[in-house]
RODO-2510 file (C-alpha; in nm, 4 decimals, decimal comma):
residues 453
     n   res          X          Y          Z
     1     x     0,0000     0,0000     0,0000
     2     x     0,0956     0,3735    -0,0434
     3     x     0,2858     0,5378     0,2747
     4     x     0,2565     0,8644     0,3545
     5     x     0,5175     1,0491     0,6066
     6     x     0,2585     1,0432     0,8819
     7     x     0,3242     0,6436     0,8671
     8     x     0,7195     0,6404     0,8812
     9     x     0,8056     0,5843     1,2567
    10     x     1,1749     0,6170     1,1301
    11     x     1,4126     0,6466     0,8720
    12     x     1,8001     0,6004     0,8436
    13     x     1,8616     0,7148     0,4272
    14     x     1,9872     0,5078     0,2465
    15     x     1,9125     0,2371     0,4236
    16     x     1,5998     0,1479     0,5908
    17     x     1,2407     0,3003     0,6698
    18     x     1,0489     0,1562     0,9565
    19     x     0,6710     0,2396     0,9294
    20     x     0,4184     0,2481     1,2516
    21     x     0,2504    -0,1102     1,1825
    22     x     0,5833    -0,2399     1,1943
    23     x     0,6707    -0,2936     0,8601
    24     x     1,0231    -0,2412     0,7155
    25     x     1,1021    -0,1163     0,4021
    26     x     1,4696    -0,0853     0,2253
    27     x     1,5206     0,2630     0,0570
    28     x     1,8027     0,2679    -0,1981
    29     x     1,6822     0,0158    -0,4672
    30     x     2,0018    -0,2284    -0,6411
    31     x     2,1607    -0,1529    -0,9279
    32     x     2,2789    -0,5204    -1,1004
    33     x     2,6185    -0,4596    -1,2386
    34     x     2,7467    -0,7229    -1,4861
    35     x     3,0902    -0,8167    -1,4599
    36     x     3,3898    -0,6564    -1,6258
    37     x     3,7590    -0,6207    -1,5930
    38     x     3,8794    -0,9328    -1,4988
    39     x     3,7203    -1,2567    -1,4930
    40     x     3,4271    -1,3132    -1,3309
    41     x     3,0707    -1,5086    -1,2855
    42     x     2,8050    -1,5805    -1,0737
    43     x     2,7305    -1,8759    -0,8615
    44     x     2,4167    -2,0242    -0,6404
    45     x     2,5347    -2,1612    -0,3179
    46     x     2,2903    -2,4598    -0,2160
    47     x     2,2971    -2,5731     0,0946
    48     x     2,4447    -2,8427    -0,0127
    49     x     2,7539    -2,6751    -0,0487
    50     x     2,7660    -2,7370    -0,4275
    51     x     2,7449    -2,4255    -0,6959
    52     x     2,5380    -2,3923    -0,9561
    53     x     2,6847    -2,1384    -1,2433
    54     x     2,3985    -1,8573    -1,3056
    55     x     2,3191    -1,8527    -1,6716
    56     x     2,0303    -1,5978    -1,5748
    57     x     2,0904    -1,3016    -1,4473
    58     x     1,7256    -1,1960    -1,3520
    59     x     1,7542    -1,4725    -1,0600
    60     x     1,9260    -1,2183    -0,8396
    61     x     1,5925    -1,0777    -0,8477
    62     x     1,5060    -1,3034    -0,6107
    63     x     1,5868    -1,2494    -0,2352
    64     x     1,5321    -1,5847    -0,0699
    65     x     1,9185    -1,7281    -0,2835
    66     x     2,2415    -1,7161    -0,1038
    67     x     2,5060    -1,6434    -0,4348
    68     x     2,8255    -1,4999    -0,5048
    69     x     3,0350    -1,3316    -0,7419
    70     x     3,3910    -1,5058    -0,7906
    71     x     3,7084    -1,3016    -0,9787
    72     x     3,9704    -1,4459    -1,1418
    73     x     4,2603    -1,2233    -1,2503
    74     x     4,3406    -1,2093    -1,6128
    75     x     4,7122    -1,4468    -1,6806
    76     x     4,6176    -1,6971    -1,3872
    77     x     4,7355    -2,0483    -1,4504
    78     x     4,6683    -2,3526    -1,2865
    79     x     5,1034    -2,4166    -1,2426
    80     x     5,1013    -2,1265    -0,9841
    81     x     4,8260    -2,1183    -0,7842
    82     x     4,7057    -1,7690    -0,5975
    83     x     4,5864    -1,6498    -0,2847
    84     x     4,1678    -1,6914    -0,1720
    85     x     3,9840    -1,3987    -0,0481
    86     x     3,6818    -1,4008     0,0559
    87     x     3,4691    -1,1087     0,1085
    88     x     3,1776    -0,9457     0,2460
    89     x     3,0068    -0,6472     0,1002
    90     x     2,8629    -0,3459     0,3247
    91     x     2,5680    -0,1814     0,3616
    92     x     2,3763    -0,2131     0,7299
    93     x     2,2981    -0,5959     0,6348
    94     x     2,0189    -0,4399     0,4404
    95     x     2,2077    -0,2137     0,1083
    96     x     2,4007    -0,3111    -0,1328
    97     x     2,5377    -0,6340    -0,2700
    98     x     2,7826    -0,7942    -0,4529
    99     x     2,6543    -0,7448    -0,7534
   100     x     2,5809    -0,3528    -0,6915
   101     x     2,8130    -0,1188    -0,8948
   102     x     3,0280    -0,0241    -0,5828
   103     x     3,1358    -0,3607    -0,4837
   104     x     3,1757    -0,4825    -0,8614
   105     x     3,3887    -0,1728    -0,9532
   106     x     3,6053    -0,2591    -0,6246
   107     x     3,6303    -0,6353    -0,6203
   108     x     3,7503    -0,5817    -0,9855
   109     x     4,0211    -0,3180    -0,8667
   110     x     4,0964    -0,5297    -0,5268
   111     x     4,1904    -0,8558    -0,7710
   112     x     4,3625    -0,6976    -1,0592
   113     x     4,5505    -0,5136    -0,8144
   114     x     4,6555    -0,7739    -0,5643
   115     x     4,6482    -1,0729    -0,8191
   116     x     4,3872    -1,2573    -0,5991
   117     x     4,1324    -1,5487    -0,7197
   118     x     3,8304    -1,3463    -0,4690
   119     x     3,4569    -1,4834    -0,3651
   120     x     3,2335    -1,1493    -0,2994
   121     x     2,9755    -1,3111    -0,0763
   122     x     2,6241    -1,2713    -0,1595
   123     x     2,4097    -1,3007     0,1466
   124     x     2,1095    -1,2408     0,2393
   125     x     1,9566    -0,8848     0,3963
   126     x     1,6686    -0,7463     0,6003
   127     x     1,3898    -0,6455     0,5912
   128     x     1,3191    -0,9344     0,4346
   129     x     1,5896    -1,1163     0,6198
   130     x     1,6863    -1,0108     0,9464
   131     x     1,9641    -1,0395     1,1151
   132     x     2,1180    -1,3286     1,1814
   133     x     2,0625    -1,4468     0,7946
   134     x     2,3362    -1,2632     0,6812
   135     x     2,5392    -1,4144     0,9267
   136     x     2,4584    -1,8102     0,8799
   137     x     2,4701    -1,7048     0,4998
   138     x     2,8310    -1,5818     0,4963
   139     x     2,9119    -1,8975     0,7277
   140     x     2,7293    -2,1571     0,4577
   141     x     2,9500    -1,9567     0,2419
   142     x     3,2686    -2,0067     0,4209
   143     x     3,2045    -2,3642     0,4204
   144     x     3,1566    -2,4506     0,1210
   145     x     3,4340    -2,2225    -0,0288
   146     x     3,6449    -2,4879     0,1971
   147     x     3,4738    -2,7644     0,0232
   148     x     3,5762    -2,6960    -0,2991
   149     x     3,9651    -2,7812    -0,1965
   150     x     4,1232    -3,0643    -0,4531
   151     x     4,0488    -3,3820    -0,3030
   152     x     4,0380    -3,7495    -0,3873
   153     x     3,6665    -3,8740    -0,4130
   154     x     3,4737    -3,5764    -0,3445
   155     x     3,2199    -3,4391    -0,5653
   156     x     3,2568    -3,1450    -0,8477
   157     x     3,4522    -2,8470    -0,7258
   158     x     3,3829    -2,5208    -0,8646
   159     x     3,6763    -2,4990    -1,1557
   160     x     3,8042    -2,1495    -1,0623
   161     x     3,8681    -2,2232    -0,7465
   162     x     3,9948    -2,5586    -0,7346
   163     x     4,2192    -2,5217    -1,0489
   164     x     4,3406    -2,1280    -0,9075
   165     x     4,3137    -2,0896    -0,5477
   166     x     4,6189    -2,1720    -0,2963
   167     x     4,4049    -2,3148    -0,0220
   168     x     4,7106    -2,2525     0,2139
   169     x     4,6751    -1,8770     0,1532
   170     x     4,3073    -1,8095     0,2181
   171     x     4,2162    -1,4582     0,3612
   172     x     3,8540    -1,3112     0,4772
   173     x     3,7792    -0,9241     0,4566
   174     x     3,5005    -0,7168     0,4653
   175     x     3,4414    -0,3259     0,5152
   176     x     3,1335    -0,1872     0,7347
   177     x     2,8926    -0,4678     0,7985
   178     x     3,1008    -0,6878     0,6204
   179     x     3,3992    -0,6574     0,8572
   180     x     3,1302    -0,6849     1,1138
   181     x     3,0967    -1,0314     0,9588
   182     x     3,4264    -1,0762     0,9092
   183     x     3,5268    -1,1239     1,2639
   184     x     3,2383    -1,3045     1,3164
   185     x     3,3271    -1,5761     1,0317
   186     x     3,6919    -1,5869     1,1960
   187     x     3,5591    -1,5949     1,5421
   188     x     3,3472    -1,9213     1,4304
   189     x     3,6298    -2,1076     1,2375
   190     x     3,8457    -2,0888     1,5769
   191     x     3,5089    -2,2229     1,7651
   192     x     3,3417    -2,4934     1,5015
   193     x     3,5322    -2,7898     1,6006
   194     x     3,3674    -2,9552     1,2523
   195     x     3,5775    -2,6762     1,0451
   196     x     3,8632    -2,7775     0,8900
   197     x     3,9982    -2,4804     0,7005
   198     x     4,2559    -2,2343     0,7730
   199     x     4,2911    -1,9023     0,7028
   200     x     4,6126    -1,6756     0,6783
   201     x     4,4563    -1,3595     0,7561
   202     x     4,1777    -1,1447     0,7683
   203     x     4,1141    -0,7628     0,6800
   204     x     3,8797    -0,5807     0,8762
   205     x     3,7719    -0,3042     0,6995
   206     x     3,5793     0,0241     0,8938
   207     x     3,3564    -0,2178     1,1283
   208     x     3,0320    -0,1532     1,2100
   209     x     3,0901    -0,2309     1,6155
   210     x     2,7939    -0,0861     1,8787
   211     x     2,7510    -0,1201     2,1955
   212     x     2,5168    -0,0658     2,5006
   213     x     2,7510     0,2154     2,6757
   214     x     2,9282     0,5140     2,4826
   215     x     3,2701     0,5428     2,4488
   216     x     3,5257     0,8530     2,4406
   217     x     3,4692     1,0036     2,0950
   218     x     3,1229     0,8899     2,0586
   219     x     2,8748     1,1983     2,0074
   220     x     2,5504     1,1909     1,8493
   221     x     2,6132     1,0190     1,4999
   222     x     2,6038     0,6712     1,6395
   223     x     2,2376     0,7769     1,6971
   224     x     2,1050     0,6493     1,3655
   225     x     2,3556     0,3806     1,3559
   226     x     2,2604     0,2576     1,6793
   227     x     1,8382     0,2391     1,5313
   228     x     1,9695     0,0740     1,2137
   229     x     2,1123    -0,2639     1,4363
   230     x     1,7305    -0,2506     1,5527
   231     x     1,5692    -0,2079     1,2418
   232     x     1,7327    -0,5045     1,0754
   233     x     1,6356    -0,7256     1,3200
   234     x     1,2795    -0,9339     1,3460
   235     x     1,0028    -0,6765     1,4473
   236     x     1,1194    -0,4642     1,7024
   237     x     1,0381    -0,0840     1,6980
   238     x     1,2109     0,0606     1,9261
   239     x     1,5716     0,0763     2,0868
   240     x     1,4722    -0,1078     2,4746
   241     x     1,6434    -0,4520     2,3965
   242     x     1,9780    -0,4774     2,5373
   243     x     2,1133    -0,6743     2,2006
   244     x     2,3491    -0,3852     2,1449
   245     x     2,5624    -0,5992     2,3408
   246     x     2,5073    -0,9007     2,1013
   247     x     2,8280    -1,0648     2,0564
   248     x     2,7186    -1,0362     1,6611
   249     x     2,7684    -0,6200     1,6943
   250     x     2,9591    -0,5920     2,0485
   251     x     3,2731    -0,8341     1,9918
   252     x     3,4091    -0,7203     2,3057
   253     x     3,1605    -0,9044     2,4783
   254     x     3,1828    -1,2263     2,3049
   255     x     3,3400    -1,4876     2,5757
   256     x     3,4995    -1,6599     2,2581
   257     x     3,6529    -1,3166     2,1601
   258     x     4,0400    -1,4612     2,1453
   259     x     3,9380    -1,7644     1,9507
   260     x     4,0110    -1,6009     1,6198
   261     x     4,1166    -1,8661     1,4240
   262     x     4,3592    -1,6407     1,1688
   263     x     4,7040    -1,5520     1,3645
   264     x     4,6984    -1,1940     1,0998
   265     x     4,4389    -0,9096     1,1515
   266     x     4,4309    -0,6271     0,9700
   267     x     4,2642    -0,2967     1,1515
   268     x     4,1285    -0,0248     0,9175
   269     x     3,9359     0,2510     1,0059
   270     x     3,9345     0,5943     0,9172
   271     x     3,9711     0,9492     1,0956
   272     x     3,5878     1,0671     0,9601
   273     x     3,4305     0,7972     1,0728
   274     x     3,1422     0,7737     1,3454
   275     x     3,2571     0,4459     1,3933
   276     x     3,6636     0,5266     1,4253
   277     x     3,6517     0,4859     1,7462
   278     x     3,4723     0,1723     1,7730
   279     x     3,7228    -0,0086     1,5790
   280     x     4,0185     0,1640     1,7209
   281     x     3,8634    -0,0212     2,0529
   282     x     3,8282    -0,3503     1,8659
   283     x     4,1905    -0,3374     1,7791
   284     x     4,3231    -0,2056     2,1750
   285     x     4,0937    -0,5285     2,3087
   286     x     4,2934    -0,7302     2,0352
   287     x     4,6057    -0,6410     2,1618
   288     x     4,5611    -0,6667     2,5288
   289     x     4,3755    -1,0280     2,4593
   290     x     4,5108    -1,4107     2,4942
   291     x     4,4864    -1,4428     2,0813
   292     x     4,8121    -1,1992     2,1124
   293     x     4,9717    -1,3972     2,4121
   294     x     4,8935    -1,7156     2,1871
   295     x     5,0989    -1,5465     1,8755
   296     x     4,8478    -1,3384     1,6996
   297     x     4,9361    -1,0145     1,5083
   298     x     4,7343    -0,7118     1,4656
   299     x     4,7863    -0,3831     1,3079
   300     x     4,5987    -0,0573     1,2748
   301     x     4,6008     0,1428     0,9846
   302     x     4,3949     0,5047     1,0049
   303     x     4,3110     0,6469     0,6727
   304     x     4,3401     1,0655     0,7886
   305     x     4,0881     1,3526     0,6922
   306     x     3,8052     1,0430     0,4772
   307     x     3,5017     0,9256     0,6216
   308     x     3,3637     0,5912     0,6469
   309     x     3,4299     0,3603     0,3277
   310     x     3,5602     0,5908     0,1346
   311     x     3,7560     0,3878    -0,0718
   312     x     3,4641     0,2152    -0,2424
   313     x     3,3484     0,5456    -0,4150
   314     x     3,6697     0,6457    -0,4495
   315     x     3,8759     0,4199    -0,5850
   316     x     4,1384     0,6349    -0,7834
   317     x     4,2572     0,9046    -0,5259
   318     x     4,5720     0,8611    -0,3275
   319     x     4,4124     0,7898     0,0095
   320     x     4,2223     0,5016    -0,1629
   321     x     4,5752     0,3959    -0,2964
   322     x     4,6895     0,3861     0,0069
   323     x     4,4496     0,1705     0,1824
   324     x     4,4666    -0,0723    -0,1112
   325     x     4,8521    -0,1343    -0,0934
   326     x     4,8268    -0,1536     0,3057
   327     x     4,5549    -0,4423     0,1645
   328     x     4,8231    -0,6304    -0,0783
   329     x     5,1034    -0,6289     0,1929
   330     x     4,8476    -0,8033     0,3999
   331     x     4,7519    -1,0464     0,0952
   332     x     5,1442    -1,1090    -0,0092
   333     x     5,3392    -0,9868     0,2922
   334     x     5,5032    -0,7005     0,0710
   335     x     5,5677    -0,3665     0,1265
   336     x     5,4636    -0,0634    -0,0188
   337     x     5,7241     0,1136    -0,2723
   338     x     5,7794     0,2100    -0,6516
   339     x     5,4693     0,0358    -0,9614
   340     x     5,5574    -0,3159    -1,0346
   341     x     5,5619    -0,3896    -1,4051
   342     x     5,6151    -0,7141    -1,5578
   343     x     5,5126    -1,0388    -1,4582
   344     x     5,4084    -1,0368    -1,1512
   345     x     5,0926    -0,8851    -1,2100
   346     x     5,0659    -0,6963    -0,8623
   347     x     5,0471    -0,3015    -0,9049
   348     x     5,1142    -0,0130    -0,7199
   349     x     5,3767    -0,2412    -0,4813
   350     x     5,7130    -0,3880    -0,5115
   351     x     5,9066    -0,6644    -0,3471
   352     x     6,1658    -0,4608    -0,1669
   353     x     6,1023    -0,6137     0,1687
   354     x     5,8903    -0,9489     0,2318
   355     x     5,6588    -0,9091     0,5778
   356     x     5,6006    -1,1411     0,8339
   357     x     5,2587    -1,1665     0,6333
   358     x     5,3209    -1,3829     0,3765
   359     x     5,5720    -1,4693     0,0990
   360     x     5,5961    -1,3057    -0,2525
   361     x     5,7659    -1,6197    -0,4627
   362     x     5,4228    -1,7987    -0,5129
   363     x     5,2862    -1,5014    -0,7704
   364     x     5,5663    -1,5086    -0,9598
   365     x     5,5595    -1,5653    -1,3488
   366     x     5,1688    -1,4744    -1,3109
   367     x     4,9988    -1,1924    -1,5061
   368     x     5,1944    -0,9504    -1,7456
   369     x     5,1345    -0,6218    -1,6881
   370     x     4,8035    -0,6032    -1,8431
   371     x     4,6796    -0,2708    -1,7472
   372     x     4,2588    -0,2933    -1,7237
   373     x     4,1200     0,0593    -1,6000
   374     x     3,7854     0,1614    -1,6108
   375     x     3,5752     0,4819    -1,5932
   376     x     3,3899     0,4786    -1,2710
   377     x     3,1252     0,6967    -1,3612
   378     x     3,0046     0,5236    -1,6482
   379     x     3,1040     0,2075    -1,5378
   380     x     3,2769     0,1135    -1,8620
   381     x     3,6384     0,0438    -1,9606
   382     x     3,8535     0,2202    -2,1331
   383     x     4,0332     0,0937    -2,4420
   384     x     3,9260    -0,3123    -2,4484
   385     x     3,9860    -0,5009    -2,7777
   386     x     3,6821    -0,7136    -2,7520
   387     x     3,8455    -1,0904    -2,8147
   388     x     3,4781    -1,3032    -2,6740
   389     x     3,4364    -1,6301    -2,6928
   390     x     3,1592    -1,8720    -2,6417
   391     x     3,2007    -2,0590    -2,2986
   392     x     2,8436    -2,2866    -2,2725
   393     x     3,0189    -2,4437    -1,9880
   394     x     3,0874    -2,1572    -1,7361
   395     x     2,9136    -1,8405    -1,8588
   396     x     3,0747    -1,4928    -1,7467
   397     x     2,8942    -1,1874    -1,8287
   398     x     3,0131    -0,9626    -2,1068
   399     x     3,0459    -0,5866    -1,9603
   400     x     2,7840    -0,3826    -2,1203
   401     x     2,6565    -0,5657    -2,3769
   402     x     2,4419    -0,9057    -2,2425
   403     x     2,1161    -0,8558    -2,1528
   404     x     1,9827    -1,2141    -2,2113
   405     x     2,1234    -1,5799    -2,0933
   406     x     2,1704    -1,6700    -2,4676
   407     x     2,4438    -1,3752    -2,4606
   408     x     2,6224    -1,4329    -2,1439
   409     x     2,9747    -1,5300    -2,2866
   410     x     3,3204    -1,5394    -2,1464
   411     x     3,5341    -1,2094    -2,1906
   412     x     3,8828    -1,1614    -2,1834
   413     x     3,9197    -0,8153    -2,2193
   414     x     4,2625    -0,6756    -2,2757
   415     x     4,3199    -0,3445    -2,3413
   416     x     4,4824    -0,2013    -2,6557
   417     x     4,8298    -0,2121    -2,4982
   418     x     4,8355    -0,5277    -2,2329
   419     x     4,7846    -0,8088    -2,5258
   420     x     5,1151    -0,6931    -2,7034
   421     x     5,2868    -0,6906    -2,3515
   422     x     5,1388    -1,0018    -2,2626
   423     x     5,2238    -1,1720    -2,5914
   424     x     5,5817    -0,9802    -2,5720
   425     x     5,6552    -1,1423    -2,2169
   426     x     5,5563    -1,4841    -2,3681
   427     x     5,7903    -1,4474    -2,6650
   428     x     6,1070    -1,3398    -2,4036
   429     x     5,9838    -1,6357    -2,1689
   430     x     6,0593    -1,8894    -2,4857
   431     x     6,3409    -1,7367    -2,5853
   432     x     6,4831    -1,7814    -2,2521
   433     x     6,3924    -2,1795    -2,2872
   434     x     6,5341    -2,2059    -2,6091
   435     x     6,8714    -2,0531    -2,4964
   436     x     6,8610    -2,2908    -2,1777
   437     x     6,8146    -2,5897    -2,4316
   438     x     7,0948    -2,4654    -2,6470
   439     x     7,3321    -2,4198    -2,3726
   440     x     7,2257    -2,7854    -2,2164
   441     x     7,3563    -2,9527    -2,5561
   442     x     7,6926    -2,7540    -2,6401
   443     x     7,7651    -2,8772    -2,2556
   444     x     7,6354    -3,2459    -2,3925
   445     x     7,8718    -3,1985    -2,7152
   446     x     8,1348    -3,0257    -2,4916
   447     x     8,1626    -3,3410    -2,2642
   448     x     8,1524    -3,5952    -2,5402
   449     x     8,4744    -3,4184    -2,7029
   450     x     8,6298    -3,4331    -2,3260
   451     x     8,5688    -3,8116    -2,2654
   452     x     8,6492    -3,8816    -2,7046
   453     x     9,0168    -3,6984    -2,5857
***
């Protein structure tokens, strides 16, 4: 039925309306945003942890699916295998997905610049899911990423990721509610005695952490924020229930808190931020905790004078640069320096130093320097020589250009200058072989001569 203003009992824009009789209603509509820029597709996660490649793209229409987006960076070859990441959009459980425009255009920069096979978690949101669907979705989702490992008499894996993925390297990061998740997911792999996966690190990206009592810093922004964790939740109305101290929101208060199961964490938060002070918390309770004592690592990075998740609307400013290559020394234990260009495929970083966070020598001999860009206000890249082909097997939307199942086709999208480089690189790679082979017979001939004398 039609609302009028005298119905809304509250508001938070963009995110949710909550009307008089209860009712719940999200305001900013989605946007579905076909992949581009690096390899990509979309997957239905049953709950029998097998995937089911989406040849229809008006399914995401539907609510009541948990589904994800997975990236695979452009070069990737099954000899070399590259790190997992797993992530979880934002939004206040209830905007946004990872289909929407802003996590699309991100994901896409996040694995062409850190050379990352990624899963961008689809779960489900209020008001038509309430909280705690999102957070048994994003666990279903964990699982089953685990279950696609290589393994002797188990059933279909999903190609990408068992052909691409470096189980041994698997990372989890999220930014607002989905770093809120985040630490949840890693909180739950230390606990679940059934999990058997492992994961390197996590990322925890501008958190959306509340609680029942303010803290120093704390004014009257967390208002709103504090109504939102209500509104996404079942039918309450009002702010009386004391869940703001839900281990789901409050982490401090979780009596598993040091049961992370990662032994890397990754602060982020940033100086604009209603919630910078909430995470800088999360991050001091980290620190003084037994997950330290036991040999866990955390750092806090601060992103100065930007507000909260900046870096997803602005992806091409230096701040936003900044917080991505503080990302990829997490991902490959690298520091920050002069643009890498050649094989390696990693940009904006250099191997100068290696990190306690990981080690550089597995991402080797990977992509050429194939340099995909896009423009972010029209979505649309810049430059592409459109080589398509037909894929009937795993479909991956074209940018721009499919609007029906029939056209769904596999992309591969080099721009006018990375397919020369790439094909250069190949050339200097066989020459190199063919030298080797040269050299390995003169020393044959050499030592026949000897033992003839």
């Amino acid at each position: 039925m039609a609302s009028t203003p005298a119905d809304v009992l509250w508001e938070y824009d963009p995110f949710i309306r909550t009307f008089k009789d209860g009712r719940r209603l999200r305001i900013r509509p989605d946007v579905f945003t076909r992949p581009t820029c690096v390899n990509s597709k979309d997957i239905l996660i049953t709950p029998e942890h097998s995937a089911v490649t989406i040849e229809n793209s008006n399914i995401f229409c539907q609510e009541s699916v948990l589904s994800a987006r997975l990236y695979l960076p452009k070069g990737a070859n099954i000899y070399s295998k590259l790190p997992l990441l797993i992530y979880f959009h934002g939004g206040g459980f209830c905007i946004e997905s990872a289909f929407c425009a802003t996590y699309h255009n991100y994901l896409n920069y996040l694995v062409e610049k850190a050379n990352v096979v990624a899963v961008s978690v689809n779960y489900r949101r209020a008001s038509e899911f309430p909280v705690p669907f999102a957070f048994e979705d994003s666990w279903t989702a964990v699982r089953w990423v685990f279950a696609q490992q290589p393994k002797e008499f188990s059933p279909p894996q999903e190609q990408w990721l068992r052909d691409y993925a470096n189980f041994d390297k698997v990372y989890m990061a999220g930014d607002s509610a989905g770093a809120t998740i985040t630490h949840n997911m890693a909180v739950r792999a230390g606990t679940d005695p059934k999990f058997n996966g492992k994961f390197s690190g996590i990322l925890v990206v501008h958190p959306y952490f509340l609680g029942s009592q303010p803290i120093p810093g704390e004014g009257s922004e967390m208002d709103d924020m504090l109504k939102l964790w209500f509104a996404i939740q079942t039918t309450r109305t009002g702010c009386e229930d004391p869940s703001l101290d839900d281990p789901l929101i409050n982490p401090i208060k979780d009596p598993n808190f040091s049961k992370l199961a990662p032994k890397r964490v990754l602060v982020c938060v940033a100086e604009k931020d209603g919630l910078v002070h909430r995470g800088k918390l999360y991050y001091d309770e980290l620190m003084k905790s037994e997950w330290v004592k036991g040999g866990g690592v955390v750092e806090l990075f601060e992103s100065f004078g930007e507000g909260h998740v900046f870096h997803t609307s602005k992806l091409i400013s230096a701040k936003a640069d900044e917080l991505m290559k503080k990302d990829a020394k997490i991902l490959f234990g690298i520091k920050e320096g002069n643009k890498l260009i050649g094989n390696f495929g990693v940009r904006g970083v250099s191997i100068s130093s290696i990190s306690l966070f990981g080690d550089i020598t597995d991402h080797i001999g990977h992509n050429c320097e194939c340099g995909y860009r896009h423009k972010i206000a029209s979505f649309s890249l810049s430059s592409r020589v459109g080589m398509t082909k037909s894929d009937p097997k795993n479909y991956v939307h074209s940018p721009a250009t499919a609007t029906t199942a029939s056209e769904l086709t596999v992309s591969e999208g080099y721009d006018n200058g990375a397919f020369p480089r790439c094909i250069l690189a190949l050339e200097v790679q066989a020459m190199v072989l063919l030298l080797n082979v040269v050299l390995v017979f003169f020393a044959f001939v050499a030592t026949g001569i000897y033992n003839i004398t």
